[in-house]
C-alpha positions, 0 to 999 in steps of 0.5 A: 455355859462351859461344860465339864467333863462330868456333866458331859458324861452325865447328858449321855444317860438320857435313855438313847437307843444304843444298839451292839451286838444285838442288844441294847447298850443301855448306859452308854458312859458305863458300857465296855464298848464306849466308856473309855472313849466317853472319858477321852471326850469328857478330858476335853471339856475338862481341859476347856473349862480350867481356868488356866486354859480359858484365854485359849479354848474360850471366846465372849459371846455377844452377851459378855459370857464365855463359850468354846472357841469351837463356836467362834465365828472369826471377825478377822484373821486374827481371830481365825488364827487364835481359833485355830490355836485352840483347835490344835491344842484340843486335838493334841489330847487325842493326837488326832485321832478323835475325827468328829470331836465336838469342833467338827460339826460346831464348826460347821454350824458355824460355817452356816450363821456366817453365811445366815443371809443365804437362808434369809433369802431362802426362808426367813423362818428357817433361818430364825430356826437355824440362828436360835438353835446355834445359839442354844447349841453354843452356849449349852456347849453340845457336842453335835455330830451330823449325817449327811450321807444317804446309805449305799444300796444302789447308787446307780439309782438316786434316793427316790428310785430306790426299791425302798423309797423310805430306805433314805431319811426323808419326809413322811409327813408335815403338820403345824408341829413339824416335819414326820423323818422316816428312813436310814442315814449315814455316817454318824461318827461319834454319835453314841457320845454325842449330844445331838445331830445334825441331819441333812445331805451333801450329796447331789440330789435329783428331781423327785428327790425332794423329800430328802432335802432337809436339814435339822437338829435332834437329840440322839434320844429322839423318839423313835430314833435307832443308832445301830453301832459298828464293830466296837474296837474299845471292846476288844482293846484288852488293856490300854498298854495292849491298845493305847489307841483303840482303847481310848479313841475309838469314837465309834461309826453309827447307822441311823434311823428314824422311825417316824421321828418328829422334829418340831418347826423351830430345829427344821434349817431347810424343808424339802429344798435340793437347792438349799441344801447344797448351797448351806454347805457352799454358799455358805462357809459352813463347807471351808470352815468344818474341812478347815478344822479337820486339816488342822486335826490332821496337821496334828495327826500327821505330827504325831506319825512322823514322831512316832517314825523318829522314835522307831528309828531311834529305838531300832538303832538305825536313826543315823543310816543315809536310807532311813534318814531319807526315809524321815526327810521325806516324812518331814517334808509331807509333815510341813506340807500339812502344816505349810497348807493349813496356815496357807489357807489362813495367810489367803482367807478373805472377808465375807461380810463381817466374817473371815473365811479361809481360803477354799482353793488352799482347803480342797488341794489340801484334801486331794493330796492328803487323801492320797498321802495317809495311807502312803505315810503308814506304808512308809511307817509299816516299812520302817518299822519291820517285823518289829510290828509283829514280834511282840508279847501276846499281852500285858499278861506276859509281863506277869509272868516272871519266866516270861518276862525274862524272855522278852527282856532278852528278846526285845532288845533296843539301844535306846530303851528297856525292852518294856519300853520297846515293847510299849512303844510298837504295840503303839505303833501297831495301834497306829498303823497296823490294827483294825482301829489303825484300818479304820483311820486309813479308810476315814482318812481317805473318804471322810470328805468324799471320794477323789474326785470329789474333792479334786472337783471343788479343787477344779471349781475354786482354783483361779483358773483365770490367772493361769489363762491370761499368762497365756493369751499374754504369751500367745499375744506377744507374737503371730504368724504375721511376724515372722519372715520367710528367709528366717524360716528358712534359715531355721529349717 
């Protein structure tokens, strides 16, 4: 089934335990913090589901009906190319800036039941369980997020030596129905508009930290279960001319925890087993294929930031000077570099059995580079743009006023545009690359899939390293002390 945007909205009001500043949402599709963004979500299942769209955003299923491409499990390079078309398309609705849409983690998923035998060899049951709730989350079209990640505290102790040892989501208790999850977990992206999580971890885990190595699926209206929300910067974006970004975009960052929650046998993927829980992600494509989707979101992301450095350029009038088209050339180059690596990883994929799975060495040198280069792309945007960033009317409000207005129409001159359209243009911009909702994306930009060195680490563990080393025993082998002769070397003192 391909869902609309208005049953999307509607599956939200099912009763799930919103929390911001300190109270209970409640309708989360009605509340100010949240609704415009459950819009921006809504428009991408409508874009989907048009008929016009469907060859690009869809694919048959075993069955003969259609699904999300989000879903698609490649067969050949092809068709990983046609998914990825689809997943540019859908990130250019947002420009990049919706992190965990809903083809994040369904690629992720996906990744797993590419790598299904991995979990038969584990446990066969588990591996029915994850097989069927792929397919029910598929052809229910839902949008899942996950938390993977165990919270802070002290992390020079693992999840078992805490003070709190139920400060981590884990095993409490286990019965003929399931598994009993008390703790707290982290990042839950997008989960206030979300339909349901997916809830494991991918960090290292030590002996004793057993109960922790678990991975299922739940509603975000499970009982017991509390999403305690961040700051929401929709609700302080005070009109979309103001905050064109934040008020649209802002998919929200969550904490959550379970109280005791129950999850029923057939959404448990793995019960308490540190092995299998990393090797879902890496011995499977779950890893490749999930990060593979956010390059392609960045690709596009990364497109949007160097147009919006061309028009700063071209609206300050200085587009044509030696310095600042530099400035572009450079921003040009990092763009292809993206652009280069995405479909790099496609060019270089492989078969695993019946799937074609990018290639992971081009994916982590993508993510060592790219953590690195975000921040240093809205550096070299803050630059460009100057003190134009700040020189701006306070608000919409100021174009009210017609004293005002005048004001500003002689204050916001530009050779390119009216002053409402320079105006509009770095109030975009500061959106961007200046506001909070713009500090926000700097930061998830350079953490989402880890610190440094671990990305540089799977860069370390999947490069050919093999390749480079016999060109060297090649070149040390082709000559030896043996060979050479006194009188030589004493002509060459």
């Amino acid at each position: 089934m391909l869902k609309t945007g208005a049953q999307h909205i509607e599956a939200l009001r099912d009763g799930r335990q919103v929390f911001i500043n300190g109270a209970v949402a409640g309708d989360v599709t009605a509340h100010p913090a949240f609704r415009e963004t459950v819009r921006s979500l809504a428009r991408l299942y409508d874009f989907q589901s048009e008929e016009r769209n469907r060859a690009l955003m869809t694919c048959e299923t075993e069955s003969g009906d259609r699904a999300s491409r989000i879903w698609q499990m490649p067969a050949s390079y092809a068709e990983l190319v046609e998914r990825r078309k689809a997943l540019e398309t859908w990130a250019t609705l947002h420009c990049g800036f919706l992190g965990r849409a809903p083809d994040h983690v369904a690629s992720c998923l996906s990744g797993m039941m590419m790598g299904i035998d991995v979990f038969r060899d584990h446990d066969p049951k588990r591996a029915d369980a994850l097989a069927d709730y792929y397919r029910h989350a598929r052809d229910s079209d839902l949008y899942l997020t996950y938390v993977i990640i165990n919270p802070q505290a002290d992390r020079s102790k693992t999840a078992s030596q805490q003070q709190d040892r139920t400060l981590t989501a884990g095993v409490v208790d286990q019965d003929a129905e399931g598994l009993t999850i008390r703790g707290a977990k982290m990042l839950a992206t997008g989960a206030i508009m979300a339909n349901e999580v997916l809830v494991t971890c991918i960090q290292p885990l030590s002996e004793g930290d057993e109960p922790y190595a678990v991975s299922f699926a739940i509603p975000m209206n499970a009982r017991g279960m509390t999403i305690m929300s961040r700051k929401s910067y929709e609700e302080h974006a005070v009109s979309v001319f103001d905050n064109p970004l934040a008020s649209r975009f802002d998919e929200n960052d969550a904490v959550l925890y379970f109280d005791d929650v129950k999850v029923p046998w057939d959404r448990v993927f793995i019960n308490q087993d540190i092995k299998m829980c990393q090797r879902q992600f890496h011995g499977t494509p779950a890893h490749v294929l999930q990060n593979y989707q956010a390059q392609i979101r960045l690709m596009v992301k990364m497109r949007f930031l160097s147009g919006l450095a061309h028009r700063i350029a071209e609206t300050n009038g200085i587009v044509n000077f030696p310095q600042v088209r530099e400035i572009l050339g450079s921003l040009a180059a990092q763009n292809a570099m993206v652009d280069a690596f995405v479909h790099a990883m496609e060019v270089k994929g492989q078969m695993r059995g019946r799937y074609f799975i990018p290639d992971a060495h081009m994916l982590y040198s993508a993510q060592v580079l790219t953590q690195k280069l975000y921040p240093a792309v809205i550096s070299t945007l803050r630059e460009l743009a100057g003190g134009g960033l700040i020189m701006l009317p306070s608000s919409v409000a100021d174009f009210a006023d017609p004293q005002l207005k005048e004001l500003i129409e002689r204050t916001q001159q530009s050779p390119a545009t009216s002053a409402e359209g320079r105006v509009k243009l770095f109030k975009l911009a500061w959106d961007a690359i200046g506001s909070e909702f713009a500090s926000r994306h700097t930061q998830y930009e350079m953490f989402y899939a880890g610190a440094n060195f671990v990305t540089t680490n799977h860069s370390f563990r999947t490069f050919d390293w093999h390749s480079g080393t016999r060109l060297v025993d090649q070149m040390l082998d082709s000559y030896s002390l043996e060979g050479e002769r006194p009188a030589d070397a004493a002509v060459a003192a």
